[in-house]
N, C-alpha and C positions, 0 to 999 in steps of 0.2 A: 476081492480086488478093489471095489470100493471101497472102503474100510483102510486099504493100504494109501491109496490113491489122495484121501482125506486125508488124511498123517500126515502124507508128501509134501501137502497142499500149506498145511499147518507150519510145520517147520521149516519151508523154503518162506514164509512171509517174516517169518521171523530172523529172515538174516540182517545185519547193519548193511544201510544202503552207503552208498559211494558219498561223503560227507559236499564234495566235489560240485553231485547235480544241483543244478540248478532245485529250487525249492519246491516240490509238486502239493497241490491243495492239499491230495490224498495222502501225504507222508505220515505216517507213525510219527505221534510225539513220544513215543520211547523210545523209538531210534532217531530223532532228528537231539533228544537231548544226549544220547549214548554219542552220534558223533560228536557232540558239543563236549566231552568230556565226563558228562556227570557214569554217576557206576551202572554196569550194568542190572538190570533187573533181573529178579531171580526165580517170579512167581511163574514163567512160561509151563504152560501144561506138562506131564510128565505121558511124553506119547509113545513110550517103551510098556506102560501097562497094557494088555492086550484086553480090546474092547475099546479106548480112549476116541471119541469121535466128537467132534462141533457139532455135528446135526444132531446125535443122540443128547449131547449137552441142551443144545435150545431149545426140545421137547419136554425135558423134566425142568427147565424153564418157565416155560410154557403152561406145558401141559400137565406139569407134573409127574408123567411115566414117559419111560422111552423101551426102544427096542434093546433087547437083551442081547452080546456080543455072541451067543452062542443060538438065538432065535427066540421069536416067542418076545413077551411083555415085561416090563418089571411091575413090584408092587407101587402102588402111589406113593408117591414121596411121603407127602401129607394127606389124610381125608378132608382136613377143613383149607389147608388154602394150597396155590401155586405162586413163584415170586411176582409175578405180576398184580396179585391182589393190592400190594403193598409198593411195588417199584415200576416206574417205567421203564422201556427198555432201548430212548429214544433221550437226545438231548433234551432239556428242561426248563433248562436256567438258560436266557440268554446273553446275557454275562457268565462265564464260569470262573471268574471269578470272584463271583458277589453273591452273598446269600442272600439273595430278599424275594421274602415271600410273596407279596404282592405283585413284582415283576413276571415270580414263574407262575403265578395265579394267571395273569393276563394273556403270556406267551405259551401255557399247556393248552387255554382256551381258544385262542387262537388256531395250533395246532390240531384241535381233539382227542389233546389227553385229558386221562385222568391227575387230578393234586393231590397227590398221596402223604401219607407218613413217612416212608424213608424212599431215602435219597435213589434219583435215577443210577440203574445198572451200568449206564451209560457210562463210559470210561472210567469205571470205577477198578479196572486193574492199573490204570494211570495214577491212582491215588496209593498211597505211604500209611495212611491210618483209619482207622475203622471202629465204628459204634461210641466217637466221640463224647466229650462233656457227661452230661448227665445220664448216660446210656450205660454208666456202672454202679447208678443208684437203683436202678432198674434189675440188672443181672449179675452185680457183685463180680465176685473173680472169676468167673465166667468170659468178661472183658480183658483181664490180663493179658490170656493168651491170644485173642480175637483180635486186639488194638494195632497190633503190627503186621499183622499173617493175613494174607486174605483167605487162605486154605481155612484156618479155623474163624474166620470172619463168616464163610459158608457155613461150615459145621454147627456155630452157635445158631444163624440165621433157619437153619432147615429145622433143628431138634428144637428151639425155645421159640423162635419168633412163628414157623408153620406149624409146630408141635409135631412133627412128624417122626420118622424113623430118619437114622443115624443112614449118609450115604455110602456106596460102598466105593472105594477105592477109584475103579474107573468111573463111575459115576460122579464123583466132585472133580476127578481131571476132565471129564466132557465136559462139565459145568464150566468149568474155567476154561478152556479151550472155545467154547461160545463164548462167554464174556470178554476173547481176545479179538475175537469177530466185530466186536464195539467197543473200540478203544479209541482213545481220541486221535483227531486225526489235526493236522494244519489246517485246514478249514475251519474246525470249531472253536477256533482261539480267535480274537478282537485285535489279529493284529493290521494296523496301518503299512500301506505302501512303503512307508523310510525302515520301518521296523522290520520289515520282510528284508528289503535289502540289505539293515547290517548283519540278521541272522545270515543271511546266503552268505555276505562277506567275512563272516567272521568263522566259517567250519573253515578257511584257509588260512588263520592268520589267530596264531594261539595267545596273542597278546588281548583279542577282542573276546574271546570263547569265554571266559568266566562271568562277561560283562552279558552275552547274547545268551548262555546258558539261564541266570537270573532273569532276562526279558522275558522268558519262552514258561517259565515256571511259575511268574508272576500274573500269568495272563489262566490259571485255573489254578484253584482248589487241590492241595494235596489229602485235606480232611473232610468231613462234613459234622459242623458245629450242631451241637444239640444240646439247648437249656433248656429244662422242664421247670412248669410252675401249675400251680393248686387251681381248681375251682375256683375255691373262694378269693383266690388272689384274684383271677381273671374277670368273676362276676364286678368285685372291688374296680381295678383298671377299665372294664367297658363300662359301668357306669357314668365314666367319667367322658366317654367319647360317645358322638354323634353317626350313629352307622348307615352307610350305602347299599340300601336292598338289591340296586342293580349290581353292587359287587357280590353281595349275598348272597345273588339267585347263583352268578356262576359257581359259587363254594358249594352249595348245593348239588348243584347241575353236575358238578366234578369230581366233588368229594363224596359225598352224604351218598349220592344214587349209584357209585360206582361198587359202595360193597352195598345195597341194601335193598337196589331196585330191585326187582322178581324176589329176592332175598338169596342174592347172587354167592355172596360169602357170609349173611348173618342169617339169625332168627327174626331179626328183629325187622318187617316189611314199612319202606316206607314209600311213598310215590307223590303225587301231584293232586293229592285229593286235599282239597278243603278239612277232612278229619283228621288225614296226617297233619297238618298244621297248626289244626286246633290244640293236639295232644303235644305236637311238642311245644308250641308257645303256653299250657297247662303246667309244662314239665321243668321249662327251660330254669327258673329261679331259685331248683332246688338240685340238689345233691345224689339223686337219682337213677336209676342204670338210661333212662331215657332222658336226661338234661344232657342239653346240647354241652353246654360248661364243664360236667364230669366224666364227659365221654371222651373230649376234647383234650382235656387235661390228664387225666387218667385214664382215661382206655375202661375197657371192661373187660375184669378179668375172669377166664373159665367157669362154667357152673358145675355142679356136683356129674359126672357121666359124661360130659358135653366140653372135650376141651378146647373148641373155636374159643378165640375170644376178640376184642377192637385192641388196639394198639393206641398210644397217642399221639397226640402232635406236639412236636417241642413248640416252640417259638416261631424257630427259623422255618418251621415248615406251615403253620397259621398264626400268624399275628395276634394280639389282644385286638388291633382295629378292624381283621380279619373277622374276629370274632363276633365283634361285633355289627358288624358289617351281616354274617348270618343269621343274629338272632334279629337286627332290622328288618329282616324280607322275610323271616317267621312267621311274625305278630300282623305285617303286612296281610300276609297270605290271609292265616288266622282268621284276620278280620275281616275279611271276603264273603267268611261261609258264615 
């Protein structure tokens, strides 16, 4: 009966609200753009599969395994990571409309997130395109079918990005069934008093909808932008800039410690000891699986038996001043011990 009850739950939030009401914080931007006109959206969960549940979704989220539609555990998704290693599951960016990395550097901190590699979970069924720009230098045609489809935007994410096993049927509708649980809402958009009221004025009045539809869509991201660039480029460009330890320490604090402290998701142990800091400011100027530069830019990929591996950061997700900015409170630390 629970199980029925979740379903119920699911598909009565997904009906088009009254274009009519008044504008509430909490509105679905997929229904507030669906009354505006624009098409309906197609990716809602398919809650006809038996087992389909949110709650068993945000555990293999999560946790990685959830409970089984007929009792009992599933297998782990992945042995080496859960989506959380790599995404948060929590706004980000405070502008969502704006990529920059040093803003959601400040506002994850703020918060006490972690600054990861790929893009918050966070409304991301609000989004049209997936594994953008350079992310099909990375995974070739792979991406083809991924770039439009969120269903196989999953599938590549679970089998290549967690290396795990392929999900089953109900289990990437749970997935996506939680990920409607956080989808954006009117609150999370930068819109002004006047711009609130011409959206309210304009679900009645089909001459303003095309104009209020474009207001509501320009205020987030339907993609998440991703240019990849080399070591050696990056060492090249931060030489040239002056880095902020104290922006540094939180790249660290955020990024670096969130897969490596205890050695959470790697091998590779790093912490707040004077040796750690010695070894990577040792390491940082060469091409290495421990330079901060080749880890950054290229990720590290699988060893022989052992298929964890680090993913990278395009651009948009660490900056070259970013970059820089970490190897400053490196060499800092460093020189401490």
């Amino acid at each position: 009966m629970a199980c029925v009850f979740m379903l119920f739950v699911i598909a009565a939030s997904f009906i088009v609200p009254d274009a009519s009401r008044a504008l509430d914080p909490n509105m679905r931007i997929s229904m507030l753009l669906e009354s505006l006109g624009d098409d309906a959206i197609e990716h809602f969960p398919n809650t006809e599969i038996f087992g389909v549940s949110a709650k068993r979704g945000e555990m293999i989220v999560k946790e990685g395994f959830s409970t089984k539609p007929g009792g009992g555990k599933t297998r782990r998704q992945s042995k080496h990571f859960v989506c959380t290693s790599c995404h948060n599951l929590q706004k980000e960016d405070p502008d969502l409309s704006i990529s920059d990395p040093q803003a959601r550097l400040e506002y994850v901190d703020m918060k006490g997130m972690p600054f990861l590699q790929g893009s918050s979970l966070y409304g991301v069924v609000n989004r049209t395109s997936f594994y953008n720009g350079d992310y099909y230098k990375k995974y070739g045609e792979l991406v083809t079918l991924a770039r439009n489809d969120i269903r196989e935007a999953i599938k590549l994410c679970a089998v290549e990005c967690a290396q795990g096993r392929e999900l089953d049927p109900w289990e990437l509708e749970s997935v996506l069934a939680y990920l409607w649980t956080i989808d954006l809402k009117l609150s999370d958009l930068k819109l002004s008093e006047d711009e609130l009221d011409f959206i309210s004025n304009a679900s009645g009045n089909s001459m303003m909808r095309d104009s209020a539809l474009s207001l509501v869509k320009s205020k987030f991201r339907a993609d998440s932008p991703a240019q990849f660039t080399t070591a050696h480029e990056s060492i090249l460009a931060t030489a040239e800039l002056t880095g902020n330890p104290d922006n540094g320490k939180m790249i660290y604090d955020r990024s670096c410690l969130h897969c490596h402290d205890n050695r959470r998701y790697s091998f590779f142990l790093l912490d707040d000891s004077p040796l750690t800091f010695k070894h990577l400011s040792d390491k940082s100027g060469g091409y290495g699986r421990h330079s901060i530069y080749q880890v950054v830019r290229f990720g590290v990929y699988p060893r022989a038996g052992k298929k964890s591996y680090m993913p990278q950061y395009p651009l948009e997700k660490m900056s070259e001043q970013q970059l820089a900015d970490l190897d400053a409170y490196i060499q800092i630390r460093a020189s401490e011990g």
